[in-house]
Each structure stands twice: as structure tokens, then as C-alpha cells.
C-alpha positions as CSV (number, residue, x, y, z in Angstrom):
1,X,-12.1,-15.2,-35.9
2,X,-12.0,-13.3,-32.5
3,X,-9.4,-14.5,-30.9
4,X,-6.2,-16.3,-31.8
5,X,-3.5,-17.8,-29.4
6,X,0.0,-16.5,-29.9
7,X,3.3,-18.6,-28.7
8,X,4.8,-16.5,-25.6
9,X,7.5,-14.4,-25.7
10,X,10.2,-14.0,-23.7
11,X,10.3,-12.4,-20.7
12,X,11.4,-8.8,-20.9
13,X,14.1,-7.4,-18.3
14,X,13.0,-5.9,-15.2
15,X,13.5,-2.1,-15.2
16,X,17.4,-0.7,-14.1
17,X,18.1,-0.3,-10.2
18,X,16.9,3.7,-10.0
19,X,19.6,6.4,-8.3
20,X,17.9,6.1,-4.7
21,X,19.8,9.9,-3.9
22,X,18.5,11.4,-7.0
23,X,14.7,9.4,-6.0
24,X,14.8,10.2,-2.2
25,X,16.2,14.4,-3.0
26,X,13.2,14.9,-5.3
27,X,10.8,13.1,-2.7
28,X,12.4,15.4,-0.2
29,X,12.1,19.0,-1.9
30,X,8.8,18.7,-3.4
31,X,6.5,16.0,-1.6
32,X,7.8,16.1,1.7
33,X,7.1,19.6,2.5
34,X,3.9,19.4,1.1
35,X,2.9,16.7,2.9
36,X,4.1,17.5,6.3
37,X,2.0,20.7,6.1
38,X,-1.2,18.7,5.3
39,X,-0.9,16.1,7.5
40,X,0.4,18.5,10.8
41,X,-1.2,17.1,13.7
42,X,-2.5,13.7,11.4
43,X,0.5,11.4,11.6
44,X,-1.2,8.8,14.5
45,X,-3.0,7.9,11.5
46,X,-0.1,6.6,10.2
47,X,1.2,3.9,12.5
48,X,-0.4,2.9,15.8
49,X,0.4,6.9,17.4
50,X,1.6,7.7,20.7
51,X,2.4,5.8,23.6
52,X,0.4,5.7,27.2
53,X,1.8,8.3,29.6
54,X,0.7,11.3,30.1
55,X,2.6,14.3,29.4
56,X,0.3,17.3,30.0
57,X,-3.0,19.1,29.0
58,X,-3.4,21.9,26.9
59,X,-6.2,23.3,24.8
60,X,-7.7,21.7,22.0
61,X,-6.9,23.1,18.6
62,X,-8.3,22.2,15.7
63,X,-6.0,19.7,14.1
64,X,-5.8,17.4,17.3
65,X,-7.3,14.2,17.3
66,X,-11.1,14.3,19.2
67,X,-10.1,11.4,21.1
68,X,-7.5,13.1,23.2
69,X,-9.8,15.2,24.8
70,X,-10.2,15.4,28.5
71,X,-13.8,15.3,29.3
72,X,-13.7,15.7,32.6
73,X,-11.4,18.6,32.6
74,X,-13.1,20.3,29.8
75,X,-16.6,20.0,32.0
76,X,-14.6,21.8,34.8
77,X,-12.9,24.6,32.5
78,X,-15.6,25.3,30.5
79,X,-13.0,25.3,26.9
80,X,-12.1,22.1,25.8
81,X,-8.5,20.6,26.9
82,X,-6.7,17.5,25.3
83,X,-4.4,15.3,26.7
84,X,-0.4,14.4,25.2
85,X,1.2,11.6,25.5
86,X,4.7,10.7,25.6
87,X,5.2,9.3,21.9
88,X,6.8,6.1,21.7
89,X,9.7,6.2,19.3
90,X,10.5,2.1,19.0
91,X,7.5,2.2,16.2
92,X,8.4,-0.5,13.5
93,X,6.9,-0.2,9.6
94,X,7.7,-3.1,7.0
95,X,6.4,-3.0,3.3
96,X,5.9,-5.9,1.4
97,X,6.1,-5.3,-2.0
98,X,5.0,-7.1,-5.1
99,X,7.4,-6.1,-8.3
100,X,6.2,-9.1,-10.3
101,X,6.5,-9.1,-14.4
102,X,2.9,-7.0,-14.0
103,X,3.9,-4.1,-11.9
104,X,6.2,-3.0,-14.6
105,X,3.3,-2.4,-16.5
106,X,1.3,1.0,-16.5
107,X,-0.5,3.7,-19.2
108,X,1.3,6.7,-17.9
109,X,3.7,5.0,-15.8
110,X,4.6,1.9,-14.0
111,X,3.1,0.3,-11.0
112,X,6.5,-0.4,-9.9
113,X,7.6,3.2,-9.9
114,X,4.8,4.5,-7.9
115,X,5.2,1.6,-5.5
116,X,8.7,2.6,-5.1
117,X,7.9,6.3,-4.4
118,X,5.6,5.2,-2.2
119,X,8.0,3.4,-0.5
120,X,10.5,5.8,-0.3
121,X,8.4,8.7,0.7
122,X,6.8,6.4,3.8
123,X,10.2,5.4,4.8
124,X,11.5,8.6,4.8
125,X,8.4,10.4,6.5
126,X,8.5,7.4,9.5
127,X,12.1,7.5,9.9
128,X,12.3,11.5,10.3
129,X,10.2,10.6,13.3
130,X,12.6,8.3,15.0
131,X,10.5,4.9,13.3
132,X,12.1,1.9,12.0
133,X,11.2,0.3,8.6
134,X,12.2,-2.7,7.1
135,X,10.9,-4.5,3.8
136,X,10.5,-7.9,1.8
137,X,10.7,-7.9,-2.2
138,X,8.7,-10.1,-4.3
139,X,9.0,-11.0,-8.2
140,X,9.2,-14.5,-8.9
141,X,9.8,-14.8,-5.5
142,X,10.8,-13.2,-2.2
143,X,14.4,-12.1,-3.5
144,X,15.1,-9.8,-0.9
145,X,15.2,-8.8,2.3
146,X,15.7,-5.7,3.8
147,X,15.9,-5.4,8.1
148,X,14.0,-2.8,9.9
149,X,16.3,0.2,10.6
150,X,16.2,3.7,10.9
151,X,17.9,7.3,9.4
152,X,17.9,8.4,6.1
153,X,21.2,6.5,5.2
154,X,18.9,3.6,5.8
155,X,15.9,4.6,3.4
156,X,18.5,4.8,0.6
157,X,19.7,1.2,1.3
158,X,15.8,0.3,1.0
159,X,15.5,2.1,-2.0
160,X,18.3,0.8,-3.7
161,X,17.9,-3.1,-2.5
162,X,14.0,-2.3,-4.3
163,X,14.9,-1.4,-7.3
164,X,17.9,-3.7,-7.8
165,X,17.1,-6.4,-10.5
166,X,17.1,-10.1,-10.0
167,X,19.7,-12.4,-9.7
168,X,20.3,-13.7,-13.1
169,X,18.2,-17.6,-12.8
170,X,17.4,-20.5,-15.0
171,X,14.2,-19.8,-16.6
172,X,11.8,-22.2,-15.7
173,X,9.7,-24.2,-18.7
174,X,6.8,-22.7,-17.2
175,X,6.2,-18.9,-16.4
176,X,4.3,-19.0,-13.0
177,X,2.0,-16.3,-12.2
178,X,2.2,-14.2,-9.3
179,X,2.1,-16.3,-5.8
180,X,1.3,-13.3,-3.5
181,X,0.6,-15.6,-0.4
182,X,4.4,-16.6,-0.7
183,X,5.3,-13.3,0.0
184,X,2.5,-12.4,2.9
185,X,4.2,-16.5,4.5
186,X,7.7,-15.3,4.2
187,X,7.2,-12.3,6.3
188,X,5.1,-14.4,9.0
189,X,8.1,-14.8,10.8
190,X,10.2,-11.7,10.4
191,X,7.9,-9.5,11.7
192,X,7.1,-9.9,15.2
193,X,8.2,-6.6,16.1
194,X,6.7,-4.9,13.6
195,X,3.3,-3.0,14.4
196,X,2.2,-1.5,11.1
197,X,2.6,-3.8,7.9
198,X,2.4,-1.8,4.2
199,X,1.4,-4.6,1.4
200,X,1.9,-3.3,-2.1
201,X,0.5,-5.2,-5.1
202,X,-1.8,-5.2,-7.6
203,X,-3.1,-8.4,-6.6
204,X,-3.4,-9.7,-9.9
205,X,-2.3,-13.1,-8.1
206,X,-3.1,-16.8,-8.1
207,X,-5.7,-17.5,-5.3
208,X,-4.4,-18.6,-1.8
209,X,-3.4,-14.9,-1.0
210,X,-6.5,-14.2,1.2
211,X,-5.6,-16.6,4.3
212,X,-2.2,-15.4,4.8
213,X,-3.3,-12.1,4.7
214,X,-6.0,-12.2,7.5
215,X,-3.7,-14.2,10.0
216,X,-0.9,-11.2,9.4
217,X,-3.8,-8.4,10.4
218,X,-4.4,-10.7,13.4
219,X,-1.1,-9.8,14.6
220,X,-0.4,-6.4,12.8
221,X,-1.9,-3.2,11.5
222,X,-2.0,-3.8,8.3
223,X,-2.7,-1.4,5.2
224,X,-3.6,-3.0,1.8
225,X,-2.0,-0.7,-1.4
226,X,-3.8,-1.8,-4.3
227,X,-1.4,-0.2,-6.8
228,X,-4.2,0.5,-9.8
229,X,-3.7,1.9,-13.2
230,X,-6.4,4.0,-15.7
231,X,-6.1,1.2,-18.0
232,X,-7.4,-1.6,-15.8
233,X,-10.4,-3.5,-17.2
234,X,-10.9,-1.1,-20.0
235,X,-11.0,-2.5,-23.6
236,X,-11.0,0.3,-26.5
237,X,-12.4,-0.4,-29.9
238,X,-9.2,-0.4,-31.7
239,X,-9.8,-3.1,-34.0
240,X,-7.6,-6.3,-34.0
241,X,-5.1,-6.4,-31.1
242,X,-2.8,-7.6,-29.6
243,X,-2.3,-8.1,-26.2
244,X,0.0,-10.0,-23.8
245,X,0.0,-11.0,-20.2
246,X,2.5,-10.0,-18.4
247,X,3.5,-12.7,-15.7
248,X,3.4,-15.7,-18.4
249,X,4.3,-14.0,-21.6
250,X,1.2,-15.5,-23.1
251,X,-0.1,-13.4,-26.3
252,X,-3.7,-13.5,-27.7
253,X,-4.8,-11.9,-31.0
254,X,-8.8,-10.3,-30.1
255,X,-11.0,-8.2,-32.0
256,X,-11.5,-5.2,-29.8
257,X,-14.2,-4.4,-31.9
258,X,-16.2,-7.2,-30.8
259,X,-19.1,-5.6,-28.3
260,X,-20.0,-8.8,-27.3
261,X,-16.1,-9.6,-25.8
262,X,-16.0,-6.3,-24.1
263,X,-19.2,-7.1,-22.0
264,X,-17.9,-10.2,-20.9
265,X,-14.7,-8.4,-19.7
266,X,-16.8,-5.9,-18.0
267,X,-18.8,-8.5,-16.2
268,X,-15.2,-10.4,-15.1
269,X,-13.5,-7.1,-13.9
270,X,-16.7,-6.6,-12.0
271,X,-17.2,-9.9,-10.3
272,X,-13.0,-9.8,-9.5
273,X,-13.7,-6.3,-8.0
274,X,-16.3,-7.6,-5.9
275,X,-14.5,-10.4,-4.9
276,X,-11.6,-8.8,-4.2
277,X,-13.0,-6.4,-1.1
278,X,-15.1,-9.3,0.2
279,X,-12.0,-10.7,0.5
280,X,-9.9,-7.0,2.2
281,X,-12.8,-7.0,4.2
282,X,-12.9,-10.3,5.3
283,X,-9.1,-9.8,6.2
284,X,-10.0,-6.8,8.0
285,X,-7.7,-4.7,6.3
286,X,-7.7,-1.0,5.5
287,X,-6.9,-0.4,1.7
288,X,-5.4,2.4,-0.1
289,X,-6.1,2.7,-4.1
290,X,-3.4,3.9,-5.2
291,X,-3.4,4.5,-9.1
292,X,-0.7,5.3,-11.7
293,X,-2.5,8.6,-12.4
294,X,-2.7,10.1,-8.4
295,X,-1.3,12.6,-6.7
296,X,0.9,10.4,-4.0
297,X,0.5,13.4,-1.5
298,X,-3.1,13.6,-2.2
299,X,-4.1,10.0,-2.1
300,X,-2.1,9.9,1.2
301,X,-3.3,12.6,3.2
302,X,-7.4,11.4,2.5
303,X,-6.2,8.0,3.2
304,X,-4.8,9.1,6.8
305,X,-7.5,11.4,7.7
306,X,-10.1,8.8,6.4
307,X,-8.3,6.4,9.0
308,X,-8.9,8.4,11.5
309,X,-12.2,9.3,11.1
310,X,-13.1,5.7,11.2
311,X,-10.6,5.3,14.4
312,X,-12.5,7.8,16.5
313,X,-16.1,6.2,15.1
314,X,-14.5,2.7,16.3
315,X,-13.6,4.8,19.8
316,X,-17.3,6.2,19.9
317,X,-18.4,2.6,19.6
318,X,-16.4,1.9,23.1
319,X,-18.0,5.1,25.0
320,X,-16.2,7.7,23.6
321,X,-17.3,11.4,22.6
322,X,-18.0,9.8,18.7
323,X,-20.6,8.0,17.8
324,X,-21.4,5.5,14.9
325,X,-19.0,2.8,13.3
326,X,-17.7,1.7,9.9
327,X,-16.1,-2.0,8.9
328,X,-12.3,-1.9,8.2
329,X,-11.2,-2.2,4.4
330,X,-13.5,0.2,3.8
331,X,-11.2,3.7,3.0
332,X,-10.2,2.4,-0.6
């Protein structure tokens, strides 16, 4: 026998609320200062940058963004000059985040609580910079809604409304599995002012997801965050197991020892891979992997400066000084 069905068990409780002071202190003393030193001059990677008018000309140094340069001004100086802008300071950021039944799964730790740092440390880094954020929680469905605002006061009412656990409900006779497209049409209509869109999930959803999200990058700049863990897709030879899925509580006895089963597991993981950046592609999305075993400030700060790598390639395609191109959704 190789694998054996097991009744399902009950749900387990969703993790307690966190202390969003305790969360957001931590975030501040130890990330924060790291990050603002290695992103200095990167954060229009971030959100959609600066606004239109020009404030003056200076020098180029060599953290500014190639883009900004003044050609014609450089030509006539001989040292290269770049322009500043007045920044515009109405930016608005909104994360969407999927805590369903899977997130609070993880090897080293939870999906959940890296989604929330990573929450908590965008919020805070946007807001410090006179940006709005807002967000929408998902688990068995969109069970809360935060509105976009701005100050620190404000990030610890995110935090907190995050990590609060559900409204006690009747179970239902069937455990659904993630619906992520419920989530990505529930924020359709609350985010018209909102130029940069963070969606966190693992996508380990029921199909129909992939529609919604390519008419909310229509609109918006929208970054995908894969939350990933070192477990994913991996099967250990550890004998007889037993293993459980996490959204409907179903359990099934396998023989992990079985060579032939962990092939076929390897060849589905592969083919959902696949499928899944056709799909972030096809969206036009950029991604971020984000994995239960990363260094948030790390992941981060390649992320941005991947972004705009691409960004001034995409400017090079239009006539500016950089020249070749890369497709979107491709900086996971």
C-alpha cells in the first residue's frame, strides 16, 4: 500500500494577534537602518518615484538613477549633471494579503509571519516618506479591511488588524481551498487611488486567480510576493508519513520511500512552476520570492535595484541613454 486516505481533521486555530509595538520596534532598530543605508538613493524603485517638476540640476553621483541625467547639459559641461524633481508625496501603497490555513505553515517559520514583517517593514519604510498604505486580509475570505493612511500610529493599526484572528463562524461541511481571485475582485474597487499594489500569497490557490490579477496591473503597479518556503515540493525518504493539507484538513498516509511517487511530485511541482510564471508573466507583473529562509532586507534591496535595472532598459527602449529590454515578472 502506498498511499492511504485519512478522515480530515479539524481545522487548527489561526496563530494569536502578534504585539504590533514590540513587531514594528524590532523592525525599526535592526532592519530599518540597515535598509535605509542600502537602498539610499533606490527608493523610486519602490513605488512609481518622483513627480514632474523640476527642481534643479546637480552632478551625478553614483547612486542616482541613470535616467535623470541631463544629456544636453552634460554635453555642454563636459561632467555629467542629473535632474531632481519635486517628489510627489500623495503616493498610495495597498497590500493584499493571503493568511489562508497554508500560510501558517513553514519549516523554519511561518509564511504568515514573514508576510507580516514584510508588511510592516513596507508600511513603515513608505509612510516615513510621507506615503499612504492601506490593506485587504484574506483567509477564508476577505475579513478585513484596512483604509490607506499614513504615520506610524497608522502602521501599528495595520499590523494589528493583520494579525487579528477571525471572527468566530459556522464551519462550513466543506473546507474550501484558497479562492485568491476573491481577494484580487474585492480590491477592484477600493483601489482607484492607489498606484502601487503589494499581493502576498503563496498562490497555492484554486484556478481563476490569473484574470483578476492582469486587469489590476492594467490599472496599478503591481508587485507579486510569492511567500516560498525550503520545504516546498521536496519529499524526504522518511518512510511512511503522514502528511496533511492545510486548507481542507485532508490527511493521506504515503510511503516516502517510494522513488517512483517522488518523481511524479517532482514532475507536478515542475509543471505548476512553469505554469505559474506564464501566468505572472502574462499578468505583467513583477514578482518577488520571498522564502521563509531570507534575509527580508536582502531579498528587498536586489528586488528594488533589479526593478530598476529593468526600468531604465524599458527607458533605453523609448530613446533613452540605456539600451536593451527585459519582460516584466521576470525579477523573481
Amino acid at each position: 500500500m502506498r498511499l492511504r486516505r485519512v478522515p480530515a481533521v479539524a481545522e487548527a486555530p489561526p496563530p494569536a494577534p502578534v504585539d504590533a509595538e514590540r513587531l514594528l520596534q524590532r523592525l525599526e532598530w535592526r532592519v530599518l537602518r540597515r535598509l535605509d543605508g542600502a537602498l539610499h538613493g533606490d527608493y523610486r524603485g519602490l513605488l512609481l518615484g518622483p513627480g514632474d517638476d523640476l527642481a534643479d540640476l546637480r552632478e551625478y553621483q553614483p547612486h542616482d538613477d541613470v535616467r535623470h541625467i541631463d544629456w544636453n547639459v552634460t554635453a555642454r559641461l563636459g561632467v555629467p549633471h542629473v535632474r531632481e524633481y519635486h517628489e510627489d508625496r500623495d503616493l498610495t501603497a495597498f497590500f493584499l494579503v493571503d493568511l489562508s490555513p497554508s500560510a501558517d505553515v513553514g519549516a523554519r517559520t511561518s509564511r504568515a509571519s514573514v508576510a507580516l514583517e514584510f508588511v510592516a517593514l513596507m508600511a513603515r519604510l513608505l509612510t516615513r516618506r510621507g506615503n499612504r498604505v492601506g490593506a485587504l486580509r484574506y483567509r477564508r475570505s476577505v475579513d478585513a479591511i484596512v483604509p490607506a493612511g499614513g504615520g506610524r500610529r497608522h502602521v501599528l493599526r495595520l499590523i494589528h488588524a493583520l494579525s487579528q484572528p477571525p471572527a468566530a463562524a459556522r464551519p462550513a461541511p466543506v473546507r474550501p481551498g484558497t479562492r485568491l481571485h476573491e481577494l484580487l475582485e474585492a480590491a477592484q474597487p477600493l483601489l482607484r487611488a492607489a498606484p502601487q499594489v503589494f499581493v502576498l500569497s503563496d498562490f497555492l490557490t484554486e484556478p481563476g486567480w490569473e484574470k483578476p490579477l492582469a486587469r489590476l496591473a492594467q490599472r496599478h503597479e503591481v508587485v507579486a510576493v510569492r511567500l516560498t518556503d525550503s520545504l516546498d515540493g521536496e519529499l524526504p525518504d522518511l518512510g511512511l508519513l503522514l502528511v496533511g493539507d492545510a486548507e481542507t484538513g485532508e490527511q493521506i498516509l504515503i510511503d516516502t520511500g517510494d522513488r517512483g511517487l517522488r518523481r511524479r511530485l517532482s514532475c507536478a511541482v515542475e509543471q505548476r512552476e512553469a505554469a505559474l510564471q506564464a501566468a505572472f508573466g502574462s499578468a505583467g507583473v513583477d514578482v518577488l520570492e520571498l522564502s521563509t529562509d531570507d534575509d527580508v532586507v536582502e531579498a528587498l534591496t536586489h528586488f528594488v535595484r533589479l526593478r530598476r535595472r529593468i526600468g531604465a532598459r524599458r527607458d533605453g527602449e523609448a530613446g533613452g541613454p540605456a539600451t536593451g529590454s527585459a519582460p516584466r515578472g521576470a525579477l523573481s
